[in-house]
C-alpha positions as CSV (number, residue, x, y, z in Angstrom):
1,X,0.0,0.0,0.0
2,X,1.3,3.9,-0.5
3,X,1.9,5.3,2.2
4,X,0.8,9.1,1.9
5,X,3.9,10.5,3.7
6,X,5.9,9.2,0.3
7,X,4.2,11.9,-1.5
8,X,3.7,14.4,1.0
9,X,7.8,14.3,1.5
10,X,8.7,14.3,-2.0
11,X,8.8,16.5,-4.7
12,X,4.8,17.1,-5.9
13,X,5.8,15.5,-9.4
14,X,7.0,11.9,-7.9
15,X,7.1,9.3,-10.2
16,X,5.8,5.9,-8.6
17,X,5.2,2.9,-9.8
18,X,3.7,-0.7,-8.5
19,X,5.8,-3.9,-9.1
20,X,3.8,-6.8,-8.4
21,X,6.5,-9.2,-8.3
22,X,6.5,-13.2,-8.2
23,X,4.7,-13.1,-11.5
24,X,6.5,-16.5,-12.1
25,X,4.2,-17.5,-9.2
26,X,0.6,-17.4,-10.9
27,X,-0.5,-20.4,-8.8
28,X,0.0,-19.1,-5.9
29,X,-1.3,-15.5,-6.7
30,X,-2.6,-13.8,-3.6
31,X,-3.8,-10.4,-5.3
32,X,-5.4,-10.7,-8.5
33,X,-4.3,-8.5,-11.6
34,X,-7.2,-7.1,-11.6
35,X,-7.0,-5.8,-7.9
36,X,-3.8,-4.7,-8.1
37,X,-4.7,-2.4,-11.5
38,X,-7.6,-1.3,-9.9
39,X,-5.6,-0.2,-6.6
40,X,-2.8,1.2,-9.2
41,X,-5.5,3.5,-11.0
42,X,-6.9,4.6,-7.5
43,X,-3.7,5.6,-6.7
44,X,-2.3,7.4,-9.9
45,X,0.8,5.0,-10.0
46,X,2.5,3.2,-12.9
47,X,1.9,-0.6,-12.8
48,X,3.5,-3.5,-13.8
49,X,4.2,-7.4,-12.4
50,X,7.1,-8.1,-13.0
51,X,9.7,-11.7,-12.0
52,X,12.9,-11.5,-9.9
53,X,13.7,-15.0,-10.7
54,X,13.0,-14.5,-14.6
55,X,13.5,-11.4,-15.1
56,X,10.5,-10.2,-16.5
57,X,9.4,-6.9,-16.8
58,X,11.9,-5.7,-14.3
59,X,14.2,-4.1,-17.1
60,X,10.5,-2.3,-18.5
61,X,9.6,-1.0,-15.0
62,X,12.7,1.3,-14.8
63,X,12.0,2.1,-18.7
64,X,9.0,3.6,-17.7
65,X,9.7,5.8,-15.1
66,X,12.8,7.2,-17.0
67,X,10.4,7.7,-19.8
68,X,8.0,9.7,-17.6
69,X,10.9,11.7,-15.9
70,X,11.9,12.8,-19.3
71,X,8.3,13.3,-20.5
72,X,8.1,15.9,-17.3
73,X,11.6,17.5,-17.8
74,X,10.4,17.8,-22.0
75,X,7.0,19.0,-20.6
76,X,8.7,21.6,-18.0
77,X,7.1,20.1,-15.6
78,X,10.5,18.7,-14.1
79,X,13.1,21.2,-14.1
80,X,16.8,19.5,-13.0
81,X,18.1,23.1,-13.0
82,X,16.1,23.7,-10.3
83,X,16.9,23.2,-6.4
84,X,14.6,20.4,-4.5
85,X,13.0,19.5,-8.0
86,X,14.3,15.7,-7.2
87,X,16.1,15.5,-9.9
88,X,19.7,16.8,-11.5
89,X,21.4,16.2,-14.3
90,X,24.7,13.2,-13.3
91,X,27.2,15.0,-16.2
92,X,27.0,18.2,-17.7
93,X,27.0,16.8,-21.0
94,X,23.4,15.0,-20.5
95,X,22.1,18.8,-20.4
96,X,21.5,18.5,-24.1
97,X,18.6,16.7,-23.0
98,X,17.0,19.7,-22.0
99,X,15.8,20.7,-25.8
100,X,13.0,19.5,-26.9
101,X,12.8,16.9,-28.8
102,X,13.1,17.4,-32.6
103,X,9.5,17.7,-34.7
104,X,10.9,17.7,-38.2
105,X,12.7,15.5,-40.2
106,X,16.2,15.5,-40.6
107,X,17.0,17.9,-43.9
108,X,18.9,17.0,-46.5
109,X,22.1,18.3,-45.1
110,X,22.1,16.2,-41.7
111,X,22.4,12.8,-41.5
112,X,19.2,10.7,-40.1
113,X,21.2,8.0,-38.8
């Protein structure tokens, strides 16, 4: 279960997402999928069952939270510049990030490799 202090000491844009793990387990399943959606939804977080033992969708649940901390730093929601925003950039050579992403095609002068 979330606990609400997670949220109320974190930054206001907190990415969080529900592992259900021991997906490899089906048999002995003691919250259904459905429940554990359901409870996800109520909750606004990302979910996902994932495996320890096979490795299943463990790799995709840290995928998806990078992919929604970039979608709120693209979005300016998320600013790493900023103190106590929970994030920073690790290298000052990652701050390229920062531009948004390009709209257009590649012209004919750049390579779209």
């Amino acid at each position: 279960m979330t606990s609400p202090d997670a949220r109320m000491l974190a930054s206001q844009n907190i990415v969080l997402i529900l592992c259900g793990n021991k997906k490899d387990l089906d048999a002995d399943r003691e919250v259904t999928f459905l429940e554990a959606s359901r409870f996800a939804q109520e909750n606004e977080l990302m979910f996902l069952e994932t495996s320890a033992l096979t490795g299943e969708n463990v790799e995709e649940a840290f995928m998806q939270c990078a992919r929604k901390i970039l979608n709120k730093i693209e979005s300016g929601e998320l600013d790493p510049e900023r103190m106590g925003s929970g994030i920073q950039y690790g290298d000052a050579a990652l701050r390229q990030l920062r531009s948004p992403r390009r709209t257009q095609a590649p012209s004919a002068q750049e390579c779209g490799c």
